[in-house]
N, C-alpha and C positions, 0 to 999 in steps of 0.2 A: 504494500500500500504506500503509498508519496503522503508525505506529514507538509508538513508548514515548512519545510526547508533548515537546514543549521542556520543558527545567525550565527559563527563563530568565522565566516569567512576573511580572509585580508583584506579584500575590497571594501566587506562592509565593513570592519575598525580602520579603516582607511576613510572613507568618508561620513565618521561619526568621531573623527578626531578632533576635529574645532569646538564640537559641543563637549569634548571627554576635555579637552583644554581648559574651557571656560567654568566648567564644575571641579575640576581641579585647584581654582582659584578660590573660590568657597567649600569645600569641600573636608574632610577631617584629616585628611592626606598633608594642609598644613595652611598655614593663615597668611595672607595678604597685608605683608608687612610693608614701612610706606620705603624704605631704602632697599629694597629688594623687590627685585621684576619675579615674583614666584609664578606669574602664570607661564612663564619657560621652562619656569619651573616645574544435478539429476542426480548423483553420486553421493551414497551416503557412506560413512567411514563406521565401521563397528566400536576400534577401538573409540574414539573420543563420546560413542553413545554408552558405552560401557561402565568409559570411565564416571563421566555425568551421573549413572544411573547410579554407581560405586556411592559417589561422595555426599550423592542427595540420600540415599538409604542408608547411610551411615552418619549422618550429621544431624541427626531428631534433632538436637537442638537449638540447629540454629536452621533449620528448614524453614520460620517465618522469615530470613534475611533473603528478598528479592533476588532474583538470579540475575539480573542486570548487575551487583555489586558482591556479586559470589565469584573469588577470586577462581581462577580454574586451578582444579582439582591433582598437581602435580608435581614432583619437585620445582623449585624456581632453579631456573637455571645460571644465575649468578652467586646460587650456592656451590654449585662446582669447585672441586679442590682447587682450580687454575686461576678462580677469580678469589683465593683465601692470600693466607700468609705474605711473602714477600710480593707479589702483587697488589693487593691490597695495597699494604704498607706505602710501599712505592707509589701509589696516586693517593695519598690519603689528603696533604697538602696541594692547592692549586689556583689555579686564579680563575675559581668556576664558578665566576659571578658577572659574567659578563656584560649583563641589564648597566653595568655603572664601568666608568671609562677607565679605574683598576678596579678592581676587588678579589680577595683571595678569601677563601674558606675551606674546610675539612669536606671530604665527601662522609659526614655524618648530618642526620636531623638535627641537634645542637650545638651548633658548631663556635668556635670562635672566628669570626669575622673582621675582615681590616678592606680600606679603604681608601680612596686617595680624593680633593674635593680641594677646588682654588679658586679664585674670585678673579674676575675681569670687571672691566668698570667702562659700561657703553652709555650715552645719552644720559651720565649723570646716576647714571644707578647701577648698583651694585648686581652681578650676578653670578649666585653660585655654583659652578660645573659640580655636577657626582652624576647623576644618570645620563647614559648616553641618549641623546636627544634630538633630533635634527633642526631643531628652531636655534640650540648652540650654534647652529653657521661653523662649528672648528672647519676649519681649512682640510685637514687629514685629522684621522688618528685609526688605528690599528695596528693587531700586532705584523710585523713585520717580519718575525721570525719567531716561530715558537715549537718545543720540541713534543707537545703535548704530555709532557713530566715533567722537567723539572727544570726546564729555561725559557725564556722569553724573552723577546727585547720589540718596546712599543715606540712610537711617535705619538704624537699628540699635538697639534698645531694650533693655535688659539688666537687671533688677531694679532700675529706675532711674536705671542709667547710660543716657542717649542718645549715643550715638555716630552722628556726620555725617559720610561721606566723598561726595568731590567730588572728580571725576577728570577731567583734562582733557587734551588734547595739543597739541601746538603745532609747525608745521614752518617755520623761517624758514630764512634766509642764514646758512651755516657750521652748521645739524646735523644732523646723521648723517644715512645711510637709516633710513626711518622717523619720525623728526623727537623732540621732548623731550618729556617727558611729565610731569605732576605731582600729588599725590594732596595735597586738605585733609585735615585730619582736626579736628572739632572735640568735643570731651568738654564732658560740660552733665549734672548729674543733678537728679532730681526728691526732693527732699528729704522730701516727704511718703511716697515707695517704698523709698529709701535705708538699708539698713541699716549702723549704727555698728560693723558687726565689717568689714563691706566698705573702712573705712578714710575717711582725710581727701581721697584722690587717686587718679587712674585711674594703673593701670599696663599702658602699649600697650607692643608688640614687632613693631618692624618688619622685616623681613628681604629681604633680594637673595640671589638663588641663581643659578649658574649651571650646566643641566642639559649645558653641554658639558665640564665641568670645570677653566675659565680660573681662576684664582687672582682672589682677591678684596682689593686691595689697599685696609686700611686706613689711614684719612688721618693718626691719628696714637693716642695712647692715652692722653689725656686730653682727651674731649671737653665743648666748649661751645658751645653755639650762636651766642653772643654775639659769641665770639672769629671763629668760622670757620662756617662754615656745612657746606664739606665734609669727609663722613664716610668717602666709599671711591672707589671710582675701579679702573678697570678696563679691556681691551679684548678685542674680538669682531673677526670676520672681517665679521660684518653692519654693525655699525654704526661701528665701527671705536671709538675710545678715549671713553670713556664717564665719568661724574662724577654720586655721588650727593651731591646737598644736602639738610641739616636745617635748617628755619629755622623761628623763632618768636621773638615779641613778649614771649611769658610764661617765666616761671622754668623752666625744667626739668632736671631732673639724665639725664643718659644713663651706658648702662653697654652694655657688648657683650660676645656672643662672637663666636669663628669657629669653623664646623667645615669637615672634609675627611669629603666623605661621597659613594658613588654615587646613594645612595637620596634621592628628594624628597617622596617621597607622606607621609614623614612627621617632616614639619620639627617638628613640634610637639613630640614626644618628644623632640628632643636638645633643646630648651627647654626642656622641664620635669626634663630630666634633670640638666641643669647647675643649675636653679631647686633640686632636691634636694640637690644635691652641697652647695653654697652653702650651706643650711639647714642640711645636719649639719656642716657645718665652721665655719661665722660666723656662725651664727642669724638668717641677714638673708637676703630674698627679691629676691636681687640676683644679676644673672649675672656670671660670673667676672673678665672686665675682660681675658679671656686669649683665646687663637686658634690651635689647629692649625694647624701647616706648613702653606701653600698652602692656605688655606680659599677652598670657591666655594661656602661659605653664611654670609654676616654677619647676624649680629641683632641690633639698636638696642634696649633696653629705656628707653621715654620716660614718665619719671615725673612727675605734675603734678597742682597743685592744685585744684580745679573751679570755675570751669569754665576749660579753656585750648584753644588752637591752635598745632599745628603745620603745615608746610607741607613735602612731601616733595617732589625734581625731582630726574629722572634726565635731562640731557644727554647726545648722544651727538654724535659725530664732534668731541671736546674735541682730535684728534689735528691736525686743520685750521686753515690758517693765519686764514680768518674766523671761528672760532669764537666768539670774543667770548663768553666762558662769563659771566662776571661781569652783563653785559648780557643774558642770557638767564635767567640765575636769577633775577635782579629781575622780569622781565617775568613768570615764572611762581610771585610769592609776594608773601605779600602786597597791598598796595590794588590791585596790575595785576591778579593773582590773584581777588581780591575779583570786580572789574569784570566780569573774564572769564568766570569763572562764573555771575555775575549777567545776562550778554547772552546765556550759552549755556541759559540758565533761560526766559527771555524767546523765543526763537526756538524752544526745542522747545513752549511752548504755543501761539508761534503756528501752525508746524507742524503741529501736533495739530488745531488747528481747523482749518486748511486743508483737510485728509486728511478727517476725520470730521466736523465741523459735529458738533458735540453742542451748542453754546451753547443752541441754542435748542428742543434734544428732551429733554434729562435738566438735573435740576436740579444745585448747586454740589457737593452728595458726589458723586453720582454719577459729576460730572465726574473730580473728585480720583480715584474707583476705577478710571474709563479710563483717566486717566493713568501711575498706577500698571502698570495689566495690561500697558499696551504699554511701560513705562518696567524694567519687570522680566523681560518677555520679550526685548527688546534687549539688555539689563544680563546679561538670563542666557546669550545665546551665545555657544558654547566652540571652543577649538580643541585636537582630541587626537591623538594619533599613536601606533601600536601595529601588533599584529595580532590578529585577531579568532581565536578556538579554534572551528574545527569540526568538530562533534560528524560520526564516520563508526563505523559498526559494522561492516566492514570494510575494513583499510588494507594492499593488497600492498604486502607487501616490508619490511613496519614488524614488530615487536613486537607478538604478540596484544595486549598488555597495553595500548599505547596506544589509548585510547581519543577522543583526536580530533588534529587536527594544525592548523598554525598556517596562516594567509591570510598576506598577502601583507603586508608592510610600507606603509600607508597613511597619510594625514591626511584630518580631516574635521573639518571648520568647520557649525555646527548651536547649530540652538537646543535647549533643553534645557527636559524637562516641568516638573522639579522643581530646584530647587538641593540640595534637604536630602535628600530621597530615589531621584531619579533625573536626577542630576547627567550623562547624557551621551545619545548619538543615538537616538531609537528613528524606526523606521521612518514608523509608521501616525502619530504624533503629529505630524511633522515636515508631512506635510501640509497639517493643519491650524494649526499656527504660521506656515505660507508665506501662509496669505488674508490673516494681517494684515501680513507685515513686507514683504512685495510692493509692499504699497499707501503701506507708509514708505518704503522704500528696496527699486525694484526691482533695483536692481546687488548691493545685498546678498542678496535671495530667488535669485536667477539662482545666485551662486556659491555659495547653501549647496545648491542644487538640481543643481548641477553638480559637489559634490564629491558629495553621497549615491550617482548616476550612475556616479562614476568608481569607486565598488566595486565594482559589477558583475562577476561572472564569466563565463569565454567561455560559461555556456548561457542566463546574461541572470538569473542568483540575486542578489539583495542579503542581507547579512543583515538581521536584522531590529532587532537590538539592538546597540547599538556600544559593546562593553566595550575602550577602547584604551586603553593607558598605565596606569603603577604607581599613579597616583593613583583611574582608573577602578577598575583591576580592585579595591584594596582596597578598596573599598567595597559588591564584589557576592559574597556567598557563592560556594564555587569549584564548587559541582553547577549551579549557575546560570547560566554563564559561558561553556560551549560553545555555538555555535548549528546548527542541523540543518537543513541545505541541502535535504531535500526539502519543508520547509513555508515557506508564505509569510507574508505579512501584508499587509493591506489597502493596496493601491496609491494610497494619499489623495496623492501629487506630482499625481497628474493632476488632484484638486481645484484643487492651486493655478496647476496648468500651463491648465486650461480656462478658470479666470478669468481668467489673465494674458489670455490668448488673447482673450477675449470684451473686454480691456481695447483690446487694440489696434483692433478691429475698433472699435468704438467711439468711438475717437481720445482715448482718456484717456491717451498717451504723445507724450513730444516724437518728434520725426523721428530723431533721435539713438537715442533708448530706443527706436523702433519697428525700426530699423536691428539696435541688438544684440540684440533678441531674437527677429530673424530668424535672424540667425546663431547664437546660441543654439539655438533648435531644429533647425536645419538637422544641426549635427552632435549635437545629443542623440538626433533620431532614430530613430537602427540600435541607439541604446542602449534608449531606449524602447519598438521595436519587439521587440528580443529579449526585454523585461523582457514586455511583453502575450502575447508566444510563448511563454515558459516559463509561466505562469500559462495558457496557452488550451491545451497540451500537455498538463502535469502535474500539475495541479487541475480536468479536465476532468471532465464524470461519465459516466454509461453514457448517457443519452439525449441526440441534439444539443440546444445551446443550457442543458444544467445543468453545476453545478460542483460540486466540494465540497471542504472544507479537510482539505488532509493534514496528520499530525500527532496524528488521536485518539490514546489508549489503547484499546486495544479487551481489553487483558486484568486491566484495572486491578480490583483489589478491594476499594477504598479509595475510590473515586469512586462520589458516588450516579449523577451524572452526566458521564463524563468530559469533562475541558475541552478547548477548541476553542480553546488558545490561540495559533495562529496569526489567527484571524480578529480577537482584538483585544481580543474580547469574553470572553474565558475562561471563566469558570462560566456564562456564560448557556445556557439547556437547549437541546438539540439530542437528536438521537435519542440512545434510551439506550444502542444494540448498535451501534457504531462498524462500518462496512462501506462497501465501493464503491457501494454502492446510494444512499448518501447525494444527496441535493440541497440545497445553501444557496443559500436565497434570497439572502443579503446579496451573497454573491462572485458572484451572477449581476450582483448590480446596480452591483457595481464594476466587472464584467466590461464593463455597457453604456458606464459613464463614461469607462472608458480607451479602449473601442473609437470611443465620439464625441470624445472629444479627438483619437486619432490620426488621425482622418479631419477636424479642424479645421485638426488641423497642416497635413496635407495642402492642406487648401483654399487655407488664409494664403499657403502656400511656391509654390503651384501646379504641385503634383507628379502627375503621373499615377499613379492604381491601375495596381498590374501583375496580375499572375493569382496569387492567393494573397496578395497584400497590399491585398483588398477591403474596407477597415474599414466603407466604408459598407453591406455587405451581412451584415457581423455586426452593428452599430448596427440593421437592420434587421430582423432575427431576434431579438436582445434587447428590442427593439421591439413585439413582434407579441403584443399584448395577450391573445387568444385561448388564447395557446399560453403566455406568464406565467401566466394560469388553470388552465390544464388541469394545469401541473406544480404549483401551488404555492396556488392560491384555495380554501374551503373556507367553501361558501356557509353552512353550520350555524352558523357563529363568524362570518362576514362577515369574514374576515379572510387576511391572508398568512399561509402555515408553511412550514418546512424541510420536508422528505420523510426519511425512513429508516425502520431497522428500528428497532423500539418500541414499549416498554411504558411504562406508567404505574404500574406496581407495581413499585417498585424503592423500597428504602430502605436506610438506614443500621443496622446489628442487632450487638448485641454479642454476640460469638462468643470459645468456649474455643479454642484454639488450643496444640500444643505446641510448641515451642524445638528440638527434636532432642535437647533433652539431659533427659526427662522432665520438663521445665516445664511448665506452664499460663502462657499471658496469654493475659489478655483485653483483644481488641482491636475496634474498632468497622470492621466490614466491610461490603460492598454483597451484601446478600440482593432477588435478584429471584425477585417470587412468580407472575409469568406470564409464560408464554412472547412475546416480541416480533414483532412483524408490522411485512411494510411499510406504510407509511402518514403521512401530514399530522403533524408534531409539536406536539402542540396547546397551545402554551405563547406566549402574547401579551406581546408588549413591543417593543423598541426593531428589533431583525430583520423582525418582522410590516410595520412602517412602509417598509421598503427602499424597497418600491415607489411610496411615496406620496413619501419626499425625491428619488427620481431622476423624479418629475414623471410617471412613467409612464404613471399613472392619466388619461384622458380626463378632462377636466375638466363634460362632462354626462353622465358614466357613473355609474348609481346605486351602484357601488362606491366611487368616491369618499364619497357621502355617507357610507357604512357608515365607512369611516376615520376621518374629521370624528366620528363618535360614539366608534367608540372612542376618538381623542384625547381627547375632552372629557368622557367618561365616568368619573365620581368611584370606580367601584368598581374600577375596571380602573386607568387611567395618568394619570388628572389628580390632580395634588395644587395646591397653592397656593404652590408653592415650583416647581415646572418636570413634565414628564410624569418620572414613574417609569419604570426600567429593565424590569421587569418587571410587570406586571401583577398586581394584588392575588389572584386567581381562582386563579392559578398553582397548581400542586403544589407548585413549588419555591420561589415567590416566600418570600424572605426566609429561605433554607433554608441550613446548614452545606452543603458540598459533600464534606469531608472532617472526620474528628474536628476539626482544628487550621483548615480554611478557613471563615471566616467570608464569607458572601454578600458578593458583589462588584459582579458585574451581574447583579443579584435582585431590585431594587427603590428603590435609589439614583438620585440624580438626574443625569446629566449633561450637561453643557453641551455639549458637540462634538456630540452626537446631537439637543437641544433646539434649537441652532442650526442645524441640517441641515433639521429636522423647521418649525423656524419660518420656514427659507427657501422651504420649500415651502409653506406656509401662504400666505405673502408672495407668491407667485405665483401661487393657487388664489384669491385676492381678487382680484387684477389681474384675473384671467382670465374673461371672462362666462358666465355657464351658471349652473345652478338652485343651486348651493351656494356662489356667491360672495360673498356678504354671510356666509352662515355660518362660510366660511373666515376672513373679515373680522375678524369677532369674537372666534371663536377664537384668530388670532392676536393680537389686541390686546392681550387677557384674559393668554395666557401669555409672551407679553413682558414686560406692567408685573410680573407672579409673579416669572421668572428674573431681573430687572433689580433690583428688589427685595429679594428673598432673600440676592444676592450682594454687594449696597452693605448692606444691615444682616450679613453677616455680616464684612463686611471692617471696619466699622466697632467691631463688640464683639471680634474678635479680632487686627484689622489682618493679615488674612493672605485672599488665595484657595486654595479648594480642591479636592482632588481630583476630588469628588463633595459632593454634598450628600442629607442625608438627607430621608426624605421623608413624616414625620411633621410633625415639626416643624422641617426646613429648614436645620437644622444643619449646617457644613461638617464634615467627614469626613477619613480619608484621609491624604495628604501635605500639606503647606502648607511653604512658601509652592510654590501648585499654579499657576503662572503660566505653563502650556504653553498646551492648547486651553480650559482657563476662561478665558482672555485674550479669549478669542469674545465674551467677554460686551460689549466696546466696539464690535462691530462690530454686534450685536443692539443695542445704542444707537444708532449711526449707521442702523438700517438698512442695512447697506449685504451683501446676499446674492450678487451675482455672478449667476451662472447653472448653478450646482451643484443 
C-alpha cells in the first residue's frame, strides 16, 4: 500500500531550512543575545521465518513490544571477536563528531567530549564558529588528510583567519584504554583578506565535556602555560584518571569557564552566553574566570597574537603507577609532536599511492583533490547513539495522538555524506562510501557495515536515515525525523559487500583479512538474507520478477509528480497516479545485485541452496533479458522506463481555495488535464540507464548501442561537466516539483550515478562485440568531463559537492559534499570492482 510518503527527504530539510533557521532563533537550542548573530547560529527464505517464529515463541515477555522495534533475532555482528580487543581499543578515541568543525569523542554512549569554537567579528557582531554550517561563508575547511585512526590534518579558512588542526593518538606503557591523544592547532591569517574590526589576534575556545556527568576538575584559576601546562584533570570508569594539557611556545592569555549542564548538543550557547554576561558587566569579550558546582563542561578561551601554536593532550590512565605523565606530554607537543605529525603526513601519501596509483593517471591538483575526498570522508566518520522515531499510523495500546514511537536504544559508527548539512547515517549513501574506505581500511568498512546490520529489525527493516543523539536530532527539523518502516531504500551495502567479495576471490587480501571476512559474512548472512526477504516480500509488484517502491503519495495535491523518496532518487519522474501496478526498473536492478551477491556469499562460504533460499535462480530470472524487455524496453525511445498509471498532462495551477473561515488563498496545486493509463513512463535519465550499470545489457545486442547514444547524446544527458540526471526532452526536466521544491534529480549532475554509469562503460570497452571501441570513447571523453569539472570546482571554491550543475558545471547543493562525490578518486584510479 503507498502511505503519505517519508518526510525525512534532503530536498525536503532542504527547503524547510529558513523556517528551521528562524525557530532556531527563539527556540531552547539557545537565546538571541544582542552581541551575537545566533541565528547563524515471490521468494520466501525459511531460515529468517524460523528464526522470527524462534524469538516470538520464546520471548512471552516481551511479545507486547511491536515488531516494528523488535530488534532481529541474532547474534549482532559487531560482536565478532575481530571487532573486540585491540581493534576496538584502536578506534576507541577519534574525531567522530563531525556535525562541528573539530570535535573528538570515544566510540562509547558517554563519552568525554572536546571541541574547538572561535569568534570572527562581521558587521559589528560577534560570531561564534562550532557547528559546521554553511551560512559560516568559511572559504574551505576539511580534512585534508586523515588516516581514519589515529591522524588527521585539517584546514579551516575563515575571512582570512587559516586555522590548522592536526590530531593525533598515541598508545604507549602506562595509558589508559584507549591510549592519549593530542590536537595542534595553529592560527596564521592572510593579511590581504583580514579585516581591522576582526582584531590584532585569534580568539579559540577549547572545551572537554563529559556526557556521563563526572565532574571536571580544574587544575587551578590562574592559568599559564608557561608555568604549568595542566589545565583539568579528571576520571572515567573507561579510561580511568585522565589529565588535560595546554602547551605552547607563544604568548597567550587563557581564561575559562565551567558549566553543570545535561545538555551537549549545544555547548556553544552557554559560551556565548557567559561571552554576553561578560560584555554587559566589564565591556570585555572575556569569559568569566568562574565554574558551577561540579562542572562536566570546561572551556579554555586561548587568546593570541598571529600567527601562534598551541598544543592540546588529553592523557588517560594518569591513575597508574607507569604512567609517566610528564614523559608522555613531551612526546605528544611540540618538536616530538612536530615529527609525529610530519611521519603520519608522509605514510598517508604513501598509502594513498599504494591503494590508488594516481601518480601516474591524474596530474598534481588533481592528486591534492583525491586526497582530500578520501582524507574528509575518513575525517568525517561518526559515532552516534540514540533511538530512531518510527513513524506508525497505528499504535495498540498507545495514545491516538502518538504519532510514532521510539526503536530500540543503538550505536552506529558511519561515515557521513555531509558535515555541514547531513552530518549523520543515511542508508543508500553509506554504500557507496564503503567502495572507497574498504579499499583503505577493510576492518574499518567491515565494522561500519556490521553496525548499519545490527539495526535490523526481527522482519529484516533498517531504517533508512539515522537521526540519533541531541546533537543529530537538532539539527533535522522535527516533521522530518520519524522514519516509516514500510518503505525502503536502495540496498547499495551489497555494492560494497560484492566488491569486497570479488576482492577476495581475486587474492587482493592477506590470509588474515580473507579469514575475517569469512566470518564476517558467515554471521551477516541471516541478516542479509532477511534484509533481501523483506524487500523480495514487500516491495514486490503484481507481475513475477517487478518491484516497486513503497512510500508514494498517491493523494498529494501539491506534487506535480509525487516523490519516490525511498528509492533515493526523490523528484525524479515516475508514474504520475501512484498504484500497485507500478514497476521500477531501478529496484528490479538492485533486486539483481543483492540476489548475485547473496549467491556469491554462498559460493565463497560453500553453503548449499536449500529450497526457497535459491538466489541463483532469482539472479536468473532478473537475468532473463527477454523478459527485462517485455516489462520495461520501449523500442520508440530505445530506451528503459518504469511502468504505471500515467499521464503527461499534469501540472502545477494556481487555485482559489477557502480557509473554512470564509478566506481565499491562493495556492499552487496539481491540476491533471487527462485521464492516466497504464503504461512505459517516458521520462529518460539516470533510472532509464539501470540496466546498462548492472551490465545486463549483452554486450553484441543492438540495444546496447541504442544506450551508448543516448549516453552521448548532447540533447538528452551529455553535458561537459558529467551525464545529467535527467534528460533535457523531459517534461519535467528542470521543473519545480512543489511551489517551494526546487528540481533535484531533474537534470543535475551526479557522481555516485556517473561513477556507476562509467563502470559500466569500463567494462563494455573491455568486452569484445561491435560497440567496444565506442564504449571506449565514451568513457574516456566522460571521465576526463567528471575529473575535471570537480578539480576546477574544488579548486575556485575549495569544497566538493552535492551535485553539480549542468550548464555550466557549477557545484550545487551541500558542501563540503564529501560522501559518494568522494567517487571521484576512485574514477581517477580507475578502479570499478564488478558493480
Amino acid at each position: 500500500m503507498t502511505g503519505n510518503g517519508r518526510r525525512t527527504t534532503r530536498s525536503g530539510e532542504r527547503s524547510s531550512s529558513e523556517r528551521l533557521n528562524r525557530h532556531r532563533e527563539r527556540s531552547k537550542y539557545g537565546s538571541f543575545i544582542p552581541m551575537f548573530n545566533n541565528g547563524n547560529f515471490k521468494v520466501g527464505f525459511g531460515i529468517v521465518l524460523f528464526l522470527s517464529h524462534y524469538y516470538l515463541a520464546n520471548s512471552a515477555a516481551e511479545d507486547r513490544i511491536p515488531r516494528v522495534v523488535t530488534p532481529f533475532p541474532a547474534p549482532k555482528i559487531t560482536d565478532l571477536p575481530q571487532f573486540e580487543g585491540e581493534h576496538k581499543e584502536s578506534l576507541y578515541w577519534g574525531t567522530y563528531r563531525p556535525q562541528v568543525y573539530l570535535g573528538i569523542r570515544a566510540r562509547t554512549p558517554k563519552s568525554l567530549i572536546a571541541g574547538l569554537m572561535w569568534i570572527v567579528v562581521k558587521d559589528g557582531r560577534y560570531h561564534l564558529r562550532h557547528v559546521c554550517k554553511h551560512e559560516d561563508n568559511l572559504s574551505t575547511y576539511g580534512w585534508t588528510k586523515h588516516n581514519g585512526r589515529d591522524f588527521g590534518h585539517q584546514v579551516l579558512v575563515d575571512h582570512g583567519m587559516a586555522i590548522t588542526t592536526g590530531f593525533l593518538k598515541s598508545k604507549v606503557e602506562g595509558s589508559g584504554y584507549g591510549g592519549d591523544w593530542a590536537v595542534r592547532i595553529n592560527v596564521q591569517i592572510d593579511k590581504s583578506k583580514w579585516n581591522v574590526e576582526f582584531g590584532r589576534g585569534a580568539q579559540l575556545f577549547f572545551y572537554l565535556a563529559d556526557e556521563a556527568g563526572n565532574a571536571l576538575n580544574l587544575s587551578r584559576k590562574n592559568l599559564n602555560v608557561h608555568t604549568d601546562s595542566l589545565v583539568a584533570s579528571g576520571s572515567r570508569e573507561d579510561i580511568g584518571d585522565w589529565q588535560l594539557h595546554l602547551k605552547s611556545m607563544d604568548d597567550l592569555e587563557l581564561h575559562y569557564s565551567g558549566f553543570h549542564t545535561p545538555h551537549f548538543h549545544n555547548l556553544s550557547n552557554l559560551v556565548e552566553e557567559n561571552l554576553a554576561s561578560q560584555i554587559r558587566k566589564h565591556a570585555r569579550l572575556l569569559l568569566s574566570d568562574s565554574s558551577d558546582d561540579s562542572p562536566n563542561v570546561l572551556v579554555f578561551q586561548i587568546i593570541g597574537g598571529f600567527p601562534f601554536t598551541t598544543d592540546i593532550v588529553l592523557i588517560s590512565g594518569t591513575d597508574l603507577e607507569t604512567s609517566r605523565e610528564e614523559e608522555r606530554v613531551s612526546m605528544l607537543t611540540g618538536t616530538s609532536l612536530s615529527n609525529k605529525l610530519k611521519y603520519k603526513e608522509q605514510e598517508f601519501d604513501e598509502k594513498f599511492e599504494k591503494i590508488f596509483n594516481l601518480a601516474e593517471k591524474v596530474d598534481s591538483e588533481a592528486l591534492s583533490v583525491g586526497k582530500a575526498a578520501v582524507g574528509n570522508l575518513l575525517g568525517g566518520i561518526g559515532y552516534f547513539y540514540g533511538q530512531s522515531k518510527i513513524a506508525l499510523s497505528r499504535i495498540l495500546n498507545l495514545r491516538e495522538h502518538v504519532s510514532y514511537m521510539s526503536y530500540w536504544s543503538a550505536e552506529l559508527y558511519t561515515a557521513v555524506p555531509s558535515r555541514s548539512f547531513f552530518p549523520r547515517g543515511f542508508l543508500w549513501d553509506e554504500g557507496f562510501h564503503q567502495l572507497i574506505i574498504w579499499r583503505w581500511d577493510i576492518h574499518i568498512s567491515l565494522d561500519i557495515i556490521g553496525h548499519w546490520l545490527d539495526l535490523m529489525n526481527v522482519d529484516g527493516w533498517i531504517p533508512r536515515e539515522q537521526i540519533l543523539g541531541a546533537e543529530a536530532l537538532s539539527r533535522v527539523p522535527e516533521e522530518f525525523v520519524p522514519q516509516h518502516p514500510t518503505n525502503g531504500n536502495p540496498p547499495t551495502l551489497f555494492l560494497a559487500l560484492n566488491d569486497i567479495i570479488n576482492g577476495v576471490k581475486n587474492n587482493e587480501f592477506t590470509a588474515m583479512d580473507r579469514s575475517e571476512i569469512s566470518l564476517f559474512l558467515e554471521r551477516a548472512f541471516v541478516r542479509l538474507e532477511a534484509w533481501f526477504h523483506w524487500f523480495n516480500t514487500t516491495q514486490s509488484g503484481k507481475q513475477m520478477g517487478s518491484y516497486y517502491w513503497h512510500g508514494r503519495d498517491d493523494r498529494t495535491m501539491r506534487e506535480v509528480n509525487p516523490k519516490t523518496l525511498s528509492s533515493g532518487l526523490d523528484d525524479y519522474p515516475r508514474a504520475s497516479h501512484p498504484s500497485e501496478d507500478e514497476r521500477h526498473l531501478d529496484l528490479r536492478c538492485w533486486m539483481l545485485l543483492a540476489a548475485d551477491c547473496m549467491h556469491s556469499i554462498q559460493e565463497l562460504l560453500d553453503m548449499e541452496s536449500k529450497p526457497g533460499m535459491d538466489y541463483g535462480s532469482t539472479v536468473k530470472l532478473l537475468l532473463d533479458f527477454e523478459l527485462l524487455n517485455q516489462m520495461h524496453f520501449d523500442d520508440a525511445y530505445g530506451a528503459y522506463f518504469d511502468f504505471g498509471n500515467h499521464t503527461e498532462k499534469v501540472q502545477l495551477k494556481w487555485k482559489e481555495l477557502e480557509d473554512g473561515q470564509n478566506y481565499a488563498t491562493r495556492q499552487l496545486l496539481r491540476d491533471v488535464m487527462d485521464m492516466p493509463v497504464l503504461r512505459l513512463v517516458p521520462h529518460i535519465g539516470y533510472v532509464s540507464l539501470f540496466p546498462f550499470m548492472g551490465r545486463i545489457i549483452p554486450s553484441g545486442s543492438r540495444i546496447l548501442e541504442k544506450q551508448l547514444e543516448l549516453i552521448s547524446n548532447r540533447s538528452l544527458l551529455w553535458t561537459n561537466y558529467g551525464l545529467r540526471s535527467l534528460a533535457k526532452t523531459s517534461s519535467l526536466y528542470m521543473k519545480h516539483n512543489t511551489e517551494h521544491d526546487p528540481p533535484y534529480w531533474r537534470g543535475p549532475v551526479w557522481i555516485n550515478m556517473n561513477y556507476r554509469i562509467l563502470s559500466a562503460l569500463h567494462h563494455y570497452s573491455k568486452e569484445n562485440g561491435p560497440y567496444q571501441e565506442k564504449a571506449k570513447a565514451i568513457y574516456e571523453e566522460l571521465r576526463s568531463n567528471l575529473i575535471r569539472n570537480i578539480v576546477r570546482n574544488y579548486q575556485q571554491t575549495g569544497f566538493l559537492w552535492e551535485q553539480y550543475e549542468q550548464t555550466k558545471g557549477k557545484g550545487k547543493g551541500a558542501h563540503p559534499f564529501t560522501g559518494w562525490t568522494s567517487l571521484v578518486v576512485l574514477i581517477m584510479a580507475e578502479a570499478y570492482g564488478n558493480i
